[in-house]
C-alpha positions in Angstrom: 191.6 -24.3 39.9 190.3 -25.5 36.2 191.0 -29.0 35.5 194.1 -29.7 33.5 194.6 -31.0 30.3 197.2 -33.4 29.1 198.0 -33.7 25.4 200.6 -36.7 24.4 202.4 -37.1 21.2 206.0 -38.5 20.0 209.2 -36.5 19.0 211.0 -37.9 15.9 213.2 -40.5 17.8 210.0 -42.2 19.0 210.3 -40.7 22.6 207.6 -39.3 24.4 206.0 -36.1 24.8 203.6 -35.0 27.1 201.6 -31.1 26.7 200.1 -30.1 30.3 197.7 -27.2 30.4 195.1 -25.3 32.9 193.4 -24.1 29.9 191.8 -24.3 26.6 193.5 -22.6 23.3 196.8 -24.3 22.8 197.6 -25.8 19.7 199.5 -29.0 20.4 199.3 -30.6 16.7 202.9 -29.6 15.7 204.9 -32.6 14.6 208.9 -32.3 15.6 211.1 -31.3 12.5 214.2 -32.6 13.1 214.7 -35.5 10.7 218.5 -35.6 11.8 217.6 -36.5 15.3 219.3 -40.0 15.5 216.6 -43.0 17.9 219.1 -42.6 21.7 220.2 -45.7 22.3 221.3 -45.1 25.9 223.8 -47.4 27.7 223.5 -47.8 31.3 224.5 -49.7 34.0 223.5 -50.4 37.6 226.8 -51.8 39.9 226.2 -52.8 43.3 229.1 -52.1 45.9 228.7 -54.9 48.6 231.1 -53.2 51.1 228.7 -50.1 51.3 225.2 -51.7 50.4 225.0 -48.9 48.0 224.4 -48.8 44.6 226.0 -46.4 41.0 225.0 -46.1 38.2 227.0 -45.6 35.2 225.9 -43.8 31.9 228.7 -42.9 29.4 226.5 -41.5 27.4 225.4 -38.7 29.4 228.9 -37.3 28.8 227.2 -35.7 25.3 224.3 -34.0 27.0 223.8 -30.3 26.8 225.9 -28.3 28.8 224.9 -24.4 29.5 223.8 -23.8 25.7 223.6 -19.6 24.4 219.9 -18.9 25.0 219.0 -18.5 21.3 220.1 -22.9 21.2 218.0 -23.8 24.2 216.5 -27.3 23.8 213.7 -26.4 26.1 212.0 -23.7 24.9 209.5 -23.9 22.3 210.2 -24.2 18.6 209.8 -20.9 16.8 211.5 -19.0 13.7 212.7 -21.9 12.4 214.6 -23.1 15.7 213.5 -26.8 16.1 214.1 -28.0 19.9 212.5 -30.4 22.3 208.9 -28.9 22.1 207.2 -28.8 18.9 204.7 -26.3 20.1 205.1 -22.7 19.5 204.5 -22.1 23.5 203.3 -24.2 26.0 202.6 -24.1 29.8 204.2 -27.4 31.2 205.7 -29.8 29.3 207.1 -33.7 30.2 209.3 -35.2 27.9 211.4 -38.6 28.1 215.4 -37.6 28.7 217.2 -37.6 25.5 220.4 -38.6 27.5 218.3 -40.6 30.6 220.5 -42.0 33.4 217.6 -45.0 33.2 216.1 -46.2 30.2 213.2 -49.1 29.5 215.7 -50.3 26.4 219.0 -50.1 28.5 219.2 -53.9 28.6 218.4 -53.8 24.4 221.3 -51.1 23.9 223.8 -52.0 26.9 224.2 -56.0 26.4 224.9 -55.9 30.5 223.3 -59.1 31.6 222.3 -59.3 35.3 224.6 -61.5 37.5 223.9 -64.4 40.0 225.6 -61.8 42.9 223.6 -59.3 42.0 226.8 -56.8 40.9 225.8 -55.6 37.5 222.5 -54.8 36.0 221.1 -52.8 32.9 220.1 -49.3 34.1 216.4 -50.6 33.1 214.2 -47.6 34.5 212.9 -43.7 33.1 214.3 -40.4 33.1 212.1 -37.5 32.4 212.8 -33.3 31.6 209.7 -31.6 33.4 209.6 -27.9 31.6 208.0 -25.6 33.4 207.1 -22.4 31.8 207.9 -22.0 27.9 209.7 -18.5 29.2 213.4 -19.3 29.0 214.1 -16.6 31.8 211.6 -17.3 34.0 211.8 -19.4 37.5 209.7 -22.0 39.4 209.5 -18.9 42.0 207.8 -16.5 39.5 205.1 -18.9 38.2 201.4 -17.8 38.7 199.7 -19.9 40.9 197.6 -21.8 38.5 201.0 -22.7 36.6 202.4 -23.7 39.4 199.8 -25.9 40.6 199.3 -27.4 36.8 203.4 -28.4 37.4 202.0 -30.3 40.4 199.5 -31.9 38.3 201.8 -33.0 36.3 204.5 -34.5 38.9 201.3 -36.1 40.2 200.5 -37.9 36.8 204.0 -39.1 36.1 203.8 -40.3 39.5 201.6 -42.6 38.7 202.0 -43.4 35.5 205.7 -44.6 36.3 204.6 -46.1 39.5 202.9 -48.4 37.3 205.5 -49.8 35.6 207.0 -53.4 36.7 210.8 -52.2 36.2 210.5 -48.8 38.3 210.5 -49.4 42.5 210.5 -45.6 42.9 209.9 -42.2 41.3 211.8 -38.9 42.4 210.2 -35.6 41.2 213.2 -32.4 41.8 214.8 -29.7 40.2 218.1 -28.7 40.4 218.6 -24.6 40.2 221.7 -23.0 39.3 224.7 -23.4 38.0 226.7 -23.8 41.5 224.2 -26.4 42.0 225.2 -28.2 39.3 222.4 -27.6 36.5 223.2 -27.9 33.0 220.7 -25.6 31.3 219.4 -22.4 33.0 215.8 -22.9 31.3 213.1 -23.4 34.1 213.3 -27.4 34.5 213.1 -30.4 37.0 213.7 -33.8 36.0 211.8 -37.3 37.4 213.4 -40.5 37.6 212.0 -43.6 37.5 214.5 -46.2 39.5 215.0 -49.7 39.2 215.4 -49.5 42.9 215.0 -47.9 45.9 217.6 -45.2 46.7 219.7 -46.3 49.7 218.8 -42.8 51.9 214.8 -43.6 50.7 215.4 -47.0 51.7 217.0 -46.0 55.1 213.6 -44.1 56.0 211.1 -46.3 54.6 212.5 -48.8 56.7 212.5 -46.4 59.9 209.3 -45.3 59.5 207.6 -49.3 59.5 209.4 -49.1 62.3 207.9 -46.6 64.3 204.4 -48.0 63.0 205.2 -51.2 63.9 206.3 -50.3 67.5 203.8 -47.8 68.2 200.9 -47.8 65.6 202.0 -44.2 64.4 203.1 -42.5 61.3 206.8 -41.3 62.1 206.9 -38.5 60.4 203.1 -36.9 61.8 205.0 -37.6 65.3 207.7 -35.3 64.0 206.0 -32.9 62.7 204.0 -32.1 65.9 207.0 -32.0 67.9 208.6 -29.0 65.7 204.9 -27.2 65.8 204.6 -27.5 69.7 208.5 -26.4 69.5 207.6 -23.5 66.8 211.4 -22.5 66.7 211.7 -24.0 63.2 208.6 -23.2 61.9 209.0 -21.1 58.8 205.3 -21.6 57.7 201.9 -23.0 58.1 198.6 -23.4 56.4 195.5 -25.2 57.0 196.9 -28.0 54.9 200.7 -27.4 55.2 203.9 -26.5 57.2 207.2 -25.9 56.2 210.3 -26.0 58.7 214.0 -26.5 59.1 214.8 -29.7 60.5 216.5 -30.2 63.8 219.1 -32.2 62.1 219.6 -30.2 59.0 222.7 -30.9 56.8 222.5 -27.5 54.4 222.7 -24.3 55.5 219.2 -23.8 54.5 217.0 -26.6 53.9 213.4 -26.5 54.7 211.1 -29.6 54.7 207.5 -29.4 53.4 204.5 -31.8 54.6 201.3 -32.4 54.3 199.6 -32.5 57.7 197.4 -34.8 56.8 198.9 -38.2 56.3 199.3 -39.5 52.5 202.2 -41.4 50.4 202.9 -39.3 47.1 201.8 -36.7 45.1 198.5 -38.5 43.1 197.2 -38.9 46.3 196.5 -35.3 47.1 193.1 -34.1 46.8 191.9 -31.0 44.7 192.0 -28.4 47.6 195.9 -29.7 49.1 197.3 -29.5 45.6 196.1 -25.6 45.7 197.2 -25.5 49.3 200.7 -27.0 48.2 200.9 -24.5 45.4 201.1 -21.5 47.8 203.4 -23.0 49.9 205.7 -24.4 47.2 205.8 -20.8 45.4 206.2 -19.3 49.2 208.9 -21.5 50.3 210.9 -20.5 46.9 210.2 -17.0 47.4 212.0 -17.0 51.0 215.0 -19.0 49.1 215.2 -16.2 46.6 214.8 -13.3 49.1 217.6 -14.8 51.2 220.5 -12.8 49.9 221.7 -10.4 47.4 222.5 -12.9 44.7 220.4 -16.1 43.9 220.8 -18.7 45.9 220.9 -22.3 43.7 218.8 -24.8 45.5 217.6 -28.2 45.1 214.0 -29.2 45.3 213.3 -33.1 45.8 210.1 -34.7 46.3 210.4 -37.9 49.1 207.2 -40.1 48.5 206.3 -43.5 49.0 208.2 -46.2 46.9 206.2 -47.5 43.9 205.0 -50.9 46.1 206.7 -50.7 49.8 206.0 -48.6 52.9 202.7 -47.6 51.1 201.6 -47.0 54.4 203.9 -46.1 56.4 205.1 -43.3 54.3 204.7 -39.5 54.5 204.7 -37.4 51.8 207.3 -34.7 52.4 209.7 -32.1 50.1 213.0 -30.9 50.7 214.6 -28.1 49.5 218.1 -26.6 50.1 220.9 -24.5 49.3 224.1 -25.0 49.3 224.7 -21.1 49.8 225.9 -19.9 52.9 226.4 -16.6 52.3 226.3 -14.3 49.9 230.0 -14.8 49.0 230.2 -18.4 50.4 229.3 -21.8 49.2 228.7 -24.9 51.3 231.3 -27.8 49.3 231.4 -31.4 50.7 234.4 -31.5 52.3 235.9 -35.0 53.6 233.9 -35.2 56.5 230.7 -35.1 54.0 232.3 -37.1 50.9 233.9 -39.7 52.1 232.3 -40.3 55.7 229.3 -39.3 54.9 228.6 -37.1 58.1 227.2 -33.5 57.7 228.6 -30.6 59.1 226.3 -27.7 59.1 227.4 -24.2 60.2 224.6 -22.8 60.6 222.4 -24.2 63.3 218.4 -24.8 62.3 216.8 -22.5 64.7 219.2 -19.6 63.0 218.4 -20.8 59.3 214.4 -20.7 60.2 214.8 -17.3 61.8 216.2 -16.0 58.6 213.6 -17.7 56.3 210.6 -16.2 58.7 212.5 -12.5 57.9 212.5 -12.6 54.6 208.9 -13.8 53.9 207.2 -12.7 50.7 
């Protein structure tokens, strides 16, 4: 793959803007337009519930964000014909911009006068929230990018990675993309977000903490032990490369959810090499392909990226993905009942070994 290029600049609030590219011939010196665009001063909070060791986070402000614009008002494709939107550019390949409406913010403490308590309870949403765009063609899909597109997007989860990993106030940075409107997504353009937390998500927590474990007790990774249990098993296999495997896990919660790894053992994204972030490209755009082949309408899905927290269980931690639907069936959705809301506990009807039968059929 050629090297890729990354081009920052500023919108006209002062936010950032980051041009990612596979190749020469983009012009990236358009300035943003909008001279009505009001400086975000976000207002969030972190609240810490004691009884379930858990924490929310509340952002009123996110009430004003975009909600399934007409195509021609898309903020995510590229400016043209006199439509100004997030992107300057005319067209672009991958873009990363900061949220205009971010759940976490570096100036929540500035804009939310929250002061952080003694106990622990309230905290400014201190943190980063970040739009990935990528393809500049509004109708498109992560599933339909070329493979050197796809593997720039990769590139550019890998740099943010870093670059936010960096930062004193974030403990953890989660690359996904949420797809479809069942699914909840707000805007139909091709889009995942990355967040940077001031903390480390309970479920993340839960398995950093499992997996020092299992190093701890028996000087291996916990997830390479894993892995080679479902490839001498096979049954949930849905596929393998050299460099990958993709399979249903034995205690899936979706009806189809399919976790990716590395076989060789690394914490996040910047630490792939040259030839695994080709390798994961394949498998990324194959693993989407079997979600879209799946039944005669698309299925909304959820792609999440589990790495290592910014500064614990570096080594302990194996990089994996996750993706699901929560399609059924073609004319059923999978809805968090009580069971799932309130206690927490998945019910799944539709055991793995059925789910990865029907992902191996419908292979691209």
């Amino acid at each position: 793959m050629d090297v890729t290029l990354r081009y920052a600049t500023r919108l006209a609030d002062g936010r950032e803007l980051l041009y990612f590219d596979h190749r020469l011939g983009f012009d990236r010196s358009a300035p943003d337009e909008r001279t009505d665009l009001a400086q975000a001063g976000p207002v969030s909070q972190v609240r810490w519930d004691p009884l379930f060791e858990e924490y929310t986070v509340v952002a009123g402000h996110r009430q004003l964000r975009t909600n399934l614009p007409p195509s021609d008002q898309c903020p995510l494709c590229p400016s043209r014909n006199g439509q100004h939107t997030e992107i300057p550019a005319e067209d672009y390949e991958v873009a990363v911009f900061e949220n205009r409406f971010p759940a976490f913010s570096m100036s929540a403490a500035q804009h939310s006068g929250t002061q952080a308590r003694g106990d622990r309870l309230s905290a400014p949403g201190t943190g980063r929230c970040e739009v990935v765009c990528f393809s500049s063609d509004h109708d498109a899909s992560f599933a339909q990018l070329p493979l050197s597109q796809a593997r720039t997007v990769i590139d550019a989860w890998a740099d943010r990675t870093q670059a936010l990993s960096a930062i004193d106030a974030i403990s953890y940075v989660f690359c996904f993309e949420n797809r479809g409107g069942e699914i909840g997504a707000t805007l139909t353009h091709p889009h995942g977000q990355i967040y940077g937390y001031p903390f480390i998500p309970p479920r993340f927590a839960r398995a950093g903490a499992a997996a020092q474990r299992h190093l701890d007790n028996t000087g291996r990774c916990l997830q390479c032990d894993q892995l080679a249990a479902e490839l001498t098993a096979g049954e949930r296999i849905v596929h393998q490369t050299a460099q990958w495997v993709a399979y249903v896990p034995f205690a899936a919660r979706w009806p189809y959810e399919v976790r990716m790894m590395p076989r060789e053992h690394v914490a996040g994204l910047p630490d792939l090499d040259d030839a695994q972030r080709d390798g994961l490209a394949r498998m990324y755009l194959n693993v989407l392909q079997r979600f879209a082949r799946l039944f005669d309408v698309p299925a909304p899905y959820i792609a999440a990226w589990q790495q290592a927290p910014a500064r614990e269980f570096r080594t302990s931690w194996h990089l994996a993905a996750e993706v699901f639907t929560t399609r059924r069936a073609s004319d059923r959705l999978k809805y968090l009942a009580g069971a799932e809301s309130s206690a927490a506990t998945w019910i799944n009807d539709i055991p793995a070994e059925t789910a990865a039968a029907r992902l191996r059929e419908v292979a691209p």
